[in-house]
N, C-alpha and C positions, 0 to 999 in steps of 0.2 A: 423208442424208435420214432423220430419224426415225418412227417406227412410226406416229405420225398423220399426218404426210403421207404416207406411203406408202397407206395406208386413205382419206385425203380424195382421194388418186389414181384408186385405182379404184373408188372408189364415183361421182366425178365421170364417168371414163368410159362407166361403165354407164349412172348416169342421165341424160348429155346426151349420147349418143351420137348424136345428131342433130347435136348442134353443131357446126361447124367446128374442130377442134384448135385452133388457134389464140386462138378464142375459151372456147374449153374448158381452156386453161390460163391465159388470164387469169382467170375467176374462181373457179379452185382458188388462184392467188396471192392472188384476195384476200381469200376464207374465209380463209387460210392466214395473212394476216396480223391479221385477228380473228375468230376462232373466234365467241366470244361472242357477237359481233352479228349475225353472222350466225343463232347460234342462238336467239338473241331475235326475231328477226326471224322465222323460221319458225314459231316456237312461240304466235306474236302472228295467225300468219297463219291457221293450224289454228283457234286460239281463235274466230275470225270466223267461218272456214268452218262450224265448230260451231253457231255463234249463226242459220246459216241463211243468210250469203251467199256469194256466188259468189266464185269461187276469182280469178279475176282482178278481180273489184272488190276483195276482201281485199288482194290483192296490190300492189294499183296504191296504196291507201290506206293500208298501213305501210309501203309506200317513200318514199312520201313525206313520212310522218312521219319518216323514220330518211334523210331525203335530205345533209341535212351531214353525219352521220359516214359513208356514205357515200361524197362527194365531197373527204371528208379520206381514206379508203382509197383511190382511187382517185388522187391526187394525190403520196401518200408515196414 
């Protein structure tokens, strides 16, 4: 295990500690298999909330922008 997955481990349990385990290690898997987009995707998500909307319309609207790469993580 290297030192960013170990740190995307427990940053995951902390902040979805609500989640079911199971479901809380699938999507450490799949940050884990692109960092990037995922960080894109947050940083897309912040920029909205900034502009004044609401955290899950933000949310809902760069998922679905970013829904094929996505469903090609999810598939690999």
């Amino acid at each position: 295990m290297s030192l960013q997955s170990f740190f995307l481990n427990q940053y995951a349990k902390w902040k979805l500690k609500d989640m079911p385990e199971a479901q809380r290690e699938q999507m450490t898997a799949l940050v884990s298999k692109d960092p990037q987009l995922f960080k894109k995707i947050g940083e897309e998500i912040e920029r909205r909330k900034k502009g004044g909307e609401g955290e899950m319309k933000a949310s809902m609207e760069v998922m679905k922008k970013y829904r094929t790469e996505l469903q090609a993580l999810v598939q690999r």
